[in-house]
LOTOR-314093 format. One record per residue (C-alpha): residue in three letters; x, y negated, z negated; residue number from 1. Coordinates in Angstrom, 1 decimal. Each point is the difference from the previous one (the first is absolute). Example, Ala and Ser with C-alpha at 12.3 -4.5 7.8 and 13.67 -1.06 7.14 Angstrom:
! LOTOR-314093
<r rest="ALA" px="12.3" py="4.5" pz="-7.8" nr="1"/>
<r rest="SER" px="1.4" py="-3.4" pz="0.7" nr="2"/>
***
This chain:
! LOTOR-314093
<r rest="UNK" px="-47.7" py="-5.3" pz="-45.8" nr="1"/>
<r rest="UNK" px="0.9" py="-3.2" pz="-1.8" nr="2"/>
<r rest="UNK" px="-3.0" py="-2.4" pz="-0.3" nr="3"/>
<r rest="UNK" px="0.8" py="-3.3" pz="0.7" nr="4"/>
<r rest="UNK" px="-2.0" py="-3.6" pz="-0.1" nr="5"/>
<r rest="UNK" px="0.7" py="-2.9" pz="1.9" nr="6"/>
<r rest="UNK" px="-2.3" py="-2.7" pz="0.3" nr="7"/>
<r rest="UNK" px="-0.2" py="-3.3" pz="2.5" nr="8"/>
<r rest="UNK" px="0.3" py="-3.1" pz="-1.3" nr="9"/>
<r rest="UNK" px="-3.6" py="-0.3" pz="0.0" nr="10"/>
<r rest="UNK" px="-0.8" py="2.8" pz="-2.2" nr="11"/>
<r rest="UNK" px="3.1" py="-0.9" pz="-2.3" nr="12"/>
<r rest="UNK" px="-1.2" py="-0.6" pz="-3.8" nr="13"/>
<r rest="UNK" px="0.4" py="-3.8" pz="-0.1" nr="14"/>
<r rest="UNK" px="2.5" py="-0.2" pz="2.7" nr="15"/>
<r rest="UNK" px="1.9" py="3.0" pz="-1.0" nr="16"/>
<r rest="UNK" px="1.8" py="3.1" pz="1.3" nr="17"/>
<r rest="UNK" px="0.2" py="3.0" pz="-2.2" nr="18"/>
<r rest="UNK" px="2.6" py="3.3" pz="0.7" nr="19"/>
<r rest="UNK" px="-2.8" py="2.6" pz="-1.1" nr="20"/>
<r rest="UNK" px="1.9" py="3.2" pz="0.5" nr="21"/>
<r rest="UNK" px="-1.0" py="3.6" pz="-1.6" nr="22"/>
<r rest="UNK" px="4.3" py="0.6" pz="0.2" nr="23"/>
<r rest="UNK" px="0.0" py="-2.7" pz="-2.6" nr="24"/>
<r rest="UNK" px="-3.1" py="0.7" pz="-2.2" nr="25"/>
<r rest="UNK" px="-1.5" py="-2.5" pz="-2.0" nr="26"/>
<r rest="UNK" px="2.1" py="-3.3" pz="1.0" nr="27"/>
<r rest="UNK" px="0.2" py="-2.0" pz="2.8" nr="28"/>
<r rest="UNK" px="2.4" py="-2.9" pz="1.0" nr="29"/>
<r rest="UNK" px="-2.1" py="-3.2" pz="0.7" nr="30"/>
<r rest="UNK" px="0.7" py="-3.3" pz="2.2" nr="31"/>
<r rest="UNK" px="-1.5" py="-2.8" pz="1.0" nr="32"/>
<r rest="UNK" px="-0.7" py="-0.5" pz="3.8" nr="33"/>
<r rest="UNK" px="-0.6" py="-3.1" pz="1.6" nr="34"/>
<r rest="UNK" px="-0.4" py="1.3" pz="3.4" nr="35"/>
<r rest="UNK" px="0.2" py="3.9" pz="2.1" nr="36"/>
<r rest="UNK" px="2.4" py="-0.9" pz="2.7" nr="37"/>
<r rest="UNK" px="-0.2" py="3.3" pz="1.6" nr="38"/>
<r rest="UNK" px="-2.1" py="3.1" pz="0.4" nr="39"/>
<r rest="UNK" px="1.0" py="3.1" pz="1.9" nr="40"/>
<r rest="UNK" px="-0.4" py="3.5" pz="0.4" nr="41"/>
<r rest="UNK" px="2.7" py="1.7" pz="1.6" nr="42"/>
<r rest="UNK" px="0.0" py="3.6" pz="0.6" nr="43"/>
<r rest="UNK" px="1.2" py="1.1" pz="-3.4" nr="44"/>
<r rest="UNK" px="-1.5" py="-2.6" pz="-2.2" nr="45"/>
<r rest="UNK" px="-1.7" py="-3.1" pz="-0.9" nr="46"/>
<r rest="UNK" px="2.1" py="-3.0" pz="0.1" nr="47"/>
<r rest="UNK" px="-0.3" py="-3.2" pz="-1.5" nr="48"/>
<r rest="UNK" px="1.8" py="-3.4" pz="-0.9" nr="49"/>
<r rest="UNK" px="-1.3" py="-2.3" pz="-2.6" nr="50"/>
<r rest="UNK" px="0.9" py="-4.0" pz="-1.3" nr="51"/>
<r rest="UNK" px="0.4" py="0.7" pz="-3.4" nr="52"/>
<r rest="UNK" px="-0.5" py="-3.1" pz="-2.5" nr="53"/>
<r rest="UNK" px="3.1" py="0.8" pz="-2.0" nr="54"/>
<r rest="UNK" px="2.3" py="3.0" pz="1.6" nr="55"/>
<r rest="UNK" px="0.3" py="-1.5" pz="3.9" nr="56"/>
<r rest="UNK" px="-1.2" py="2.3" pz="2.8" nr="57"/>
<r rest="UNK" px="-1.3" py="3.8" pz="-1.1" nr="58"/>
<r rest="UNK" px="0.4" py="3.0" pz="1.9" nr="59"/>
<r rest="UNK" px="-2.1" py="2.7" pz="-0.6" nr="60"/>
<r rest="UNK" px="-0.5" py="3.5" pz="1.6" nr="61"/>
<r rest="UNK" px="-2.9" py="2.2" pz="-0.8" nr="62"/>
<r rest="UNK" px="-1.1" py="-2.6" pz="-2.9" nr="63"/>
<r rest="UNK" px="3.8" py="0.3" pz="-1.1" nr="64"/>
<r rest="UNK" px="2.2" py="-2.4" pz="-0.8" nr="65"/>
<r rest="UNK" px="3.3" py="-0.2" pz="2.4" nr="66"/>
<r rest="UNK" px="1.4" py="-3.2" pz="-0.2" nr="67"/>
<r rest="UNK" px="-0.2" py="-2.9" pz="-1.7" nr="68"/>
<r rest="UNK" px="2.1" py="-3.6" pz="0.7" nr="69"/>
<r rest="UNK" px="0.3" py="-0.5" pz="-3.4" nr="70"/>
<r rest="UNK" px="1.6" py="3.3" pz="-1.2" nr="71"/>
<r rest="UNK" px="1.1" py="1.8" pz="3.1" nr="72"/>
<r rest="UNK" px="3.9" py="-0.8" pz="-0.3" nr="73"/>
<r rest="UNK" px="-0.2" py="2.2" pz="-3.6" nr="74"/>
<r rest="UNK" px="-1.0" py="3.2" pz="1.9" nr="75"/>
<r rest="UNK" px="2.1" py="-0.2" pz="3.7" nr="76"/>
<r rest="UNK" px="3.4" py="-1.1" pz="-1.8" nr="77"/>
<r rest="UNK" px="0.1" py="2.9" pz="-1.9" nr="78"/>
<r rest="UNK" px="-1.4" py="2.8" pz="2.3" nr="79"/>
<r rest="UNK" px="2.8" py="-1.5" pz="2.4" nr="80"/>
<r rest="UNK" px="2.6" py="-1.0" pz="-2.5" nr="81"/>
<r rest="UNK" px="0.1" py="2.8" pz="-2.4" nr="82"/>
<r rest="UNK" px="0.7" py="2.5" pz="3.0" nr="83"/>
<r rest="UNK" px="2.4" py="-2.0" pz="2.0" nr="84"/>
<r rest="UNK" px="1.8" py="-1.0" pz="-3.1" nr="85"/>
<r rest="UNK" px="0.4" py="3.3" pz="-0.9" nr="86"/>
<r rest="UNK" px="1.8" py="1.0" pz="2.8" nr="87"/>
<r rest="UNK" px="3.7" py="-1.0" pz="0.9" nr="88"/>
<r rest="UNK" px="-0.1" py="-0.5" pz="3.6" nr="89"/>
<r rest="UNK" px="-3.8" py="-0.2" pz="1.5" nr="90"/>
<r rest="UNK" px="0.3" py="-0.1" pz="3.6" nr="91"/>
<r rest="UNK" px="-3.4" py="1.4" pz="0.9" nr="92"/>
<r rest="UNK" px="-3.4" py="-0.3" pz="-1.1" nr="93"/>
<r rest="UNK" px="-3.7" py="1.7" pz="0.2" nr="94"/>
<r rest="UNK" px="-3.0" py="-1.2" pz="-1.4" nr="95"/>
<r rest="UNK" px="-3.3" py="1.8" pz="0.2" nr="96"/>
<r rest="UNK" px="-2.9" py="-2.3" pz="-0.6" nr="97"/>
<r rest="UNK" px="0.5" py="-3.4" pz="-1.1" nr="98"/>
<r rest="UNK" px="-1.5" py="-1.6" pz="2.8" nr="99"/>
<r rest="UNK" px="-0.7" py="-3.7" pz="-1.1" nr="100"/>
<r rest="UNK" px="4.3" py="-0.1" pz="-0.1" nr="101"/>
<r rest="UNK" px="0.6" py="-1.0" pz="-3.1" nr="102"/>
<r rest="UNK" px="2.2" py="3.1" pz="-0.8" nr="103"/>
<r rest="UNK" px="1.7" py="-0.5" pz="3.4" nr="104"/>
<r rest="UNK" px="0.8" py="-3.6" pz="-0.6" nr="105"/>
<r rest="UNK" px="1.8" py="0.7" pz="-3.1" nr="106"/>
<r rest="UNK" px="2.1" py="3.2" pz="2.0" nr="107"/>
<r rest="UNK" px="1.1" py="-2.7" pz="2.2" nr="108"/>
<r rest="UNK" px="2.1" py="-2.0" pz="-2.6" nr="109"/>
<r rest="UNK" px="1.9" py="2.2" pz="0.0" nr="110"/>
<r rest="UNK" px="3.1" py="-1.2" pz="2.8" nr="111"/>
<r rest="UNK" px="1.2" py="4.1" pz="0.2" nr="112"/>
<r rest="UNK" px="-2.9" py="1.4" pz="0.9" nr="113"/>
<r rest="UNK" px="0.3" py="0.5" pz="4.0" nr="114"/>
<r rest="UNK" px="-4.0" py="1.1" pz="0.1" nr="115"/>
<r rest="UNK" px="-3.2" py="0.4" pz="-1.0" nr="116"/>
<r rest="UNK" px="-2.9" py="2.1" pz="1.2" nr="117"/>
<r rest="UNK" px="-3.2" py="0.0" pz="-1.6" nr="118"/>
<r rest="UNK" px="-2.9" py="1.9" pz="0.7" nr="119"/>
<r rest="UNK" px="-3.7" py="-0.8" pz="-0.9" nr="120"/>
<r rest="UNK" px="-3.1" py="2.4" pz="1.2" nr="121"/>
<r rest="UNK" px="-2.4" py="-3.1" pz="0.4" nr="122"/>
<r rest="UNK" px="1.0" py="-2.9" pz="2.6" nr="123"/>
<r rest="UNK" px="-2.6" py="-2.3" pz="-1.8" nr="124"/>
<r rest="UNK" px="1.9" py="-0.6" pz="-3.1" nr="125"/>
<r rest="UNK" px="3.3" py="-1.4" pz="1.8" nr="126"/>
<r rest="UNK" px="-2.7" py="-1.9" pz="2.5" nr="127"/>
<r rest="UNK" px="-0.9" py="-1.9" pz="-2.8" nr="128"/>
<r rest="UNK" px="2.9" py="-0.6" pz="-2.4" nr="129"/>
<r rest="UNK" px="1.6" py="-1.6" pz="3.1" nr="130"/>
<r rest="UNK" px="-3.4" py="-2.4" pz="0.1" nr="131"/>
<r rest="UNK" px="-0.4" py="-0.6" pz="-4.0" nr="132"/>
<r rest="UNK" px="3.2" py="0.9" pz="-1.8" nr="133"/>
<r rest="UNK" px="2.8" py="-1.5" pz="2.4" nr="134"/>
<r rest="UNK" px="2.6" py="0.3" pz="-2.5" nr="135"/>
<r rest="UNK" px="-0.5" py="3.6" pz="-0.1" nr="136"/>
<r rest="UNK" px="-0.3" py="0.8" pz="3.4" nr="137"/>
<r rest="UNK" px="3.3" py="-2.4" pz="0.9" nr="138"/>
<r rest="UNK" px="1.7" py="3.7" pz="-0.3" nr="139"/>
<r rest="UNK" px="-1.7" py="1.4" pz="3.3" nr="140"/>
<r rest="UNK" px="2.0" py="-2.7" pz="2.4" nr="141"/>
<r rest="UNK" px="3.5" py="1.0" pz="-1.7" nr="142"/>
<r rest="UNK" px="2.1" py="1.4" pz="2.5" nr="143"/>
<r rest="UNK" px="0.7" py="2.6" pz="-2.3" nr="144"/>
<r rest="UNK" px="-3.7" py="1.1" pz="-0.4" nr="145"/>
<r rest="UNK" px="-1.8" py="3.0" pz="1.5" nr="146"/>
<r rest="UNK" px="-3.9" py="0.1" pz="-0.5" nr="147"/>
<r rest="UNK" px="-1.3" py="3.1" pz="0.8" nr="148"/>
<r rest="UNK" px="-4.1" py="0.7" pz="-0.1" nr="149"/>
<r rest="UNK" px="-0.4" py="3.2" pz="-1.1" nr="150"/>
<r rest="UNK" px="-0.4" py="2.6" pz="-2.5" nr="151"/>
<r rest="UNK" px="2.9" py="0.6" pz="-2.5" nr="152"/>
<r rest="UNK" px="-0.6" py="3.3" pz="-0.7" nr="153"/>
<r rest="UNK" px="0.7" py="0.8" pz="3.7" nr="154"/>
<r rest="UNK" px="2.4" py="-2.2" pz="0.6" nr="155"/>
<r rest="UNK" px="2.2" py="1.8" pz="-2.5" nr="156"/>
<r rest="UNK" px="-0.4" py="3.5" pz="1.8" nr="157"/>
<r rest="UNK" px="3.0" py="0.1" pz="2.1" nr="158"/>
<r rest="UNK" px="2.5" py="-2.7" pz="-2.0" nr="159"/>
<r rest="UNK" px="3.1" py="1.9" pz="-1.2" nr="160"/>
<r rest="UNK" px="2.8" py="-1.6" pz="-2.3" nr="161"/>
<r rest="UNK" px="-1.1" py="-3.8" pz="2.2" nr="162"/>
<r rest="UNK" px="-0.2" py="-2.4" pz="-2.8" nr="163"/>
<r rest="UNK" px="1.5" py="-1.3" pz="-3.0" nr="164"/>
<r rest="UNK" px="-2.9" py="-1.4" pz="-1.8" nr="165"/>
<r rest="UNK" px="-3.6" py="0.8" pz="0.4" nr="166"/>
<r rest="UNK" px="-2.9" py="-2.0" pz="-1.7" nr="167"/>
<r rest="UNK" px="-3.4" py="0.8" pz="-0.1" nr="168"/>
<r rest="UNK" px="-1.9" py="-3.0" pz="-0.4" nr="169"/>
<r rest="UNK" px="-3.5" py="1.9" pz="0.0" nr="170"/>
<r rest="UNK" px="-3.7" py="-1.0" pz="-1.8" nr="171"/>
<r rest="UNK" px="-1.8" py="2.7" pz="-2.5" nr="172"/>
<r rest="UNK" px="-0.1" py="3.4" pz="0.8" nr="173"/>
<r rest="UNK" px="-2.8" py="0.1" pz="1.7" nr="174"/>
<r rest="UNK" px="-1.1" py="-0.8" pz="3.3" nr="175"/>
<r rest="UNK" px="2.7" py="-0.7" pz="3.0" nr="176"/>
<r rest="UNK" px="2.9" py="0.7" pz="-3.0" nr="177"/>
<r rest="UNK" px="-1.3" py="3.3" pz="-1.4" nr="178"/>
<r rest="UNK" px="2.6" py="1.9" pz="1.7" nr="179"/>
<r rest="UNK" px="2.5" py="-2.2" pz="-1.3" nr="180"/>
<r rest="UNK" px="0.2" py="1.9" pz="-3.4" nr="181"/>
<r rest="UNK" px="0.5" py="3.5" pz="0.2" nr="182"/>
<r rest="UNK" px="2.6" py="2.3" pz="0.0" nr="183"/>
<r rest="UNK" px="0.5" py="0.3" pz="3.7" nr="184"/>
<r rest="UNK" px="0.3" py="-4.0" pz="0.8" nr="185"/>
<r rest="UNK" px="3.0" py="0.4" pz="-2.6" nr="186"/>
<r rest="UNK" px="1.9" py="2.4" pz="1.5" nr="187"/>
<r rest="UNK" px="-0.5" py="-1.7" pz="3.2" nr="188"/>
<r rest="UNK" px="1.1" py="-3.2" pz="-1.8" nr="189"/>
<r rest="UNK" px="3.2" py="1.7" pz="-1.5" nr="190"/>
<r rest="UNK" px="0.6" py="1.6" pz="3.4" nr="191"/>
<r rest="UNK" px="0.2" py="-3.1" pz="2.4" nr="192"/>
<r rest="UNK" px="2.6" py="-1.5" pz="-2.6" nr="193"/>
<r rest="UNK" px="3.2" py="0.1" pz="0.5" nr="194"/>
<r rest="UNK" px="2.8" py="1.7" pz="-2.6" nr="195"/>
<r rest="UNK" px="-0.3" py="-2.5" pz="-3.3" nr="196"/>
<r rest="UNK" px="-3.0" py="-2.1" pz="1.5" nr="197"/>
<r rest="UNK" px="-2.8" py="-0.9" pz="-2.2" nr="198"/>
<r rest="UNK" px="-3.5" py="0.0" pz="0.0" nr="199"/>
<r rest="UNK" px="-2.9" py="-2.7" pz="-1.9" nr="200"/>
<r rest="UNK" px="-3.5" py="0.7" pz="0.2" nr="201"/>
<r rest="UNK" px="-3.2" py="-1.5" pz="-1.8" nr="202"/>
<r rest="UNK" px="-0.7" py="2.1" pz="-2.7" nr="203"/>
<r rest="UNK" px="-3.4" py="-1.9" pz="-1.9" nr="204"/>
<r rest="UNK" px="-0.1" py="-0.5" pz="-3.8" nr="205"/>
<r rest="UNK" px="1.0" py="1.1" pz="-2.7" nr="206"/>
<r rest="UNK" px="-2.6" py="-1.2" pz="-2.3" nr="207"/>
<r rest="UNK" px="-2.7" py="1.6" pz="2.5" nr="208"/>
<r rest="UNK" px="1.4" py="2.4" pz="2.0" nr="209"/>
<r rest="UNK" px="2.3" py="2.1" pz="-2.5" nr="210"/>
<r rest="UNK" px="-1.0" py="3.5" pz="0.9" nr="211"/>
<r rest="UNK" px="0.1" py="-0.4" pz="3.4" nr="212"/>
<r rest="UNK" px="3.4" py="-1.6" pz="0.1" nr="213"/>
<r rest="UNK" px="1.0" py="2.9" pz="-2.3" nr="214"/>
<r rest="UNK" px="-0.9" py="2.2" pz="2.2" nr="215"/>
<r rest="UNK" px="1.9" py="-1.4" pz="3.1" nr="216"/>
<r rest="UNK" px="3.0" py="-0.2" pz="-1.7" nr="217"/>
<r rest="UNK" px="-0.1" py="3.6" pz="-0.7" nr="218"/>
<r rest="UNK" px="-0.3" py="0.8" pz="3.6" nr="219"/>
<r rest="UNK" px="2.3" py="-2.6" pz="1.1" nr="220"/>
<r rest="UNK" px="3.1" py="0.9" pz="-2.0" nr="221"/>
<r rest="UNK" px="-0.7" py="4.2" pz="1.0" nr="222"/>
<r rest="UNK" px="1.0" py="-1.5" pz="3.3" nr="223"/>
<r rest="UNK" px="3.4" py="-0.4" pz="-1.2" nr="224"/>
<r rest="UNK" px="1.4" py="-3.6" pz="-0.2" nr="225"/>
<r rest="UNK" px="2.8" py="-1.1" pz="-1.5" nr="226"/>
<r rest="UNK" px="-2.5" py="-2.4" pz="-1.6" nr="227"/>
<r rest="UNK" px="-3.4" py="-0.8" pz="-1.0" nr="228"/>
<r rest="UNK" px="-1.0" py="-3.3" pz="-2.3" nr="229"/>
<r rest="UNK" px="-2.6" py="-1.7" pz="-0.4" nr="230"/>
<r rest="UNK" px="0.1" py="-4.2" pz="0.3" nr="231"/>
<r rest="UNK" px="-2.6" py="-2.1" pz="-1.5" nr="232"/>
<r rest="UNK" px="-0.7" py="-3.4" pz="0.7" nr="233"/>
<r rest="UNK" px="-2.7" py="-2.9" pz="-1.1" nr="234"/>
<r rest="UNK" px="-2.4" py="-1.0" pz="2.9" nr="235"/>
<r rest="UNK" px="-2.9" py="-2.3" pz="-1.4" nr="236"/>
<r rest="UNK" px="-2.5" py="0.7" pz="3.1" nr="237"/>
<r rest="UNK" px="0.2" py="4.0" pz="-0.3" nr="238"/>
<r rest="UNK" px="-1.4" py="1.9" pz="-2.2" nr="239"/>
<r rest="UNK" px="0.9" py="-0.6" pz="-3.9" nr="240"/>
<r rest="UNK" px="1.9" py="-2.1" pz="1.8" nr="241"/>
<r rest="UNK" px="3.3" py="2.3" pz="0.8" nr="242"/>
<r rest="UNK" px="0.9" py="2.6" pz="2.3" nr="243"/>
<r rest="UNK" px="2.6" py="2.5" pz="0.2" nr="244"/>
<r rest="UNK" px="2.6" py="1.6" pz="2.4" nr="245"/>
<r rest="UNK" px="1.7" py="3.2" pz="0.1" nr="246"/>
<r rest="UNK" px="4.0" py="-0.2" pz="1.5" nr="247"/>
<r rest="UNK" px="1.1" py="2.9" pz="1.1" nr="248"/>
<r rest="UNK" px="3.3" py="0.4" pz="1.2" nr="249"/>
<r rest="UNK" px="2.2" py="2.9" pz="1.8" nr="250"/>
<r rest="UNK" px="3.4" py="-2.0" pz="-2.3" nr="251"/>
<r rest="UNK" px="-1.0" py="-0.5" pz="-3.2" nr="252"/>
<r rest="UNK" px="-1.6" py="-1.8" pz="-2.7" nr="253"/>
<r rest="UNK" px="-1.1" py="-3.7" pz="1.5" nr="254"/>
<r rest="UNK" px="0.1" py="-2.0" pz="-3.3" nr="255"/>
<r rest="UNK" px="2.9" py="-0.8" pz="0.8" nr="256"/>
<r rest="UNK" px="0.9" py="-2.7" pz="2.8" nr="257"/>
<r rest="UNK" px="1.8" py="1.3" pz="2.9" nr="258"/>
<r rest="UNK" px="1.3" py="-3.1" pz="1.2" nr="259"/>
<r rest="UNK" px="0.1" py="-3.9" pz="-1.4" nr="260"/>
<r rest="UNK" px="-2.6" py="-2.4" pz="1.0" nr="261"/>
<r rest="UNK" px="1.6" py="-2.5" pz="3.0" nr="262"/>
<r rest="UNK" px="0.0" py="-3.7" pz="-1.3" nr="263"/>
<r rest="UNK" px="-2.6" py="-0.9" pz="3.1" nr="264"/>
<r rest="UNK" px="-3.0" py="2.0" pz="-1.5" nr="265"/>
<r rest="UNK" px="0.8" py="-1.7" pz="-3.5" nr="266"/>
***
């Protein structure tokens, strides 16, 4: 029910792309493009890959902004980072969405962990990080790495006490990822972790998306974690150019590192 525009490059004002989105009212993040390397439409959504004049390669789906050369390393370090850091002794890891790899590249720094699987509901979106965004997709050929095409909601049905950290790496709430933020994904999430594991998921903006993330708080912490917080980090390609998180954990608070950094990821 979210309107979205996304033009060619054809039809671009003067060569540019605009993020026209009715969950973002009366803005609109907008890049140059030199050139549309790709155009898709998978099953799910439309999907395309854009030169940008000033930020690298774009991906967008649905008209949204996913990736971006220039800024990506802000966003997947710290949906990776905050949750593994939190934890003492992260052995092993699910992450639902996130299919460009980005978030599963920075898992994989870490030496402990023994595995990650992550799941993605559209096959197109891995199909074409590995093509445009190699130093994303890198993760897929760890030996480590699982990749999964599915849906996440599902995938969670039957997981029981499995995993030690669990991402979700997913786009808006609408579309493929709308069951990504209700109260049953949550409790699904909190029940494949295992005792003291911790959970990160996209949670929007704050400067836009107040009330909603308000209200999913509420729910969240009447499931009964230890702890529920809510991270905020600066982004320049999203909109009002941050995003947020919320880390929930079956421990304790996560503002607190579990563990040092190890001098080889300095």
């Amino acid at each position: 029910f979210f309107s979205v525009v996304a033009m060619a490059l054809d039809q671009l004002p003067k060569g540019w792309f605009s993020e026209v989105n009715s969950f973002w009212p009366g803005q609109a993040m907008s890049l140059e493009v030199d050139e549309v390397l790709f155009e898709g439409k998978s099953d799910f959504q439309d999907v395309k890959v854009y030169k940008t004049k000033a930020w690298g390669t774009m991906f967008t789906l649905d008209g949204c902004i996913q990736v971006c050369d220039k800024d990506e390393c802000s966003y997947h370090e710290n949906i990776a980072h905050i949750p593994l850091f939190s934890h003492p002794d992260p052995k092993k890891v699910l992450i639902i969405g996130g299919g460009d790899g980005g978030a599963m590249r920075e898992v994989l720094k870490h030496k402990g962990v023994e595995s990650v699987t992550l799941c993605d509901v559209d096959k197109m979106v891995p199909e074409v990080s590995r093509k445009y965004f190699p130093k994303l997709a890198c993760a897929f050929d760890d030996p480590r790495a699982e990749l999964i095409i599915g849906d996440g909601f599902a995938y969670l049905e039957d997981k029981k006490d499995m995993y030690d950290v669990l991402i979700v790496d997913s786009s808006d709430p609408d579309g493929p990822a709308s069951t990504l933020f209700g109260e049953q994904f949550f409790t699904r999430c909190k029940t494949a972790l295992k005792e003291g594991g911790t959970l990160v998921t996209q949670a929007e903006n704050i400067w836009i998306h107040l009330e909603l993330i308000a209200s999913m708080k509420k729910f969240i912490e009447s499931i009964g974690w230890a702890s529920v917080e809510y991270a905020n980090i600066g982004i320049p390609s999203y909109p009002s150019g941050g995003i947020g998180f919320f880390v929930c954990s079956k421990r304790g608070s996560c503002k607190e590192m579990a563990r040092p950094i190890a001098p080889d990821m300095l």
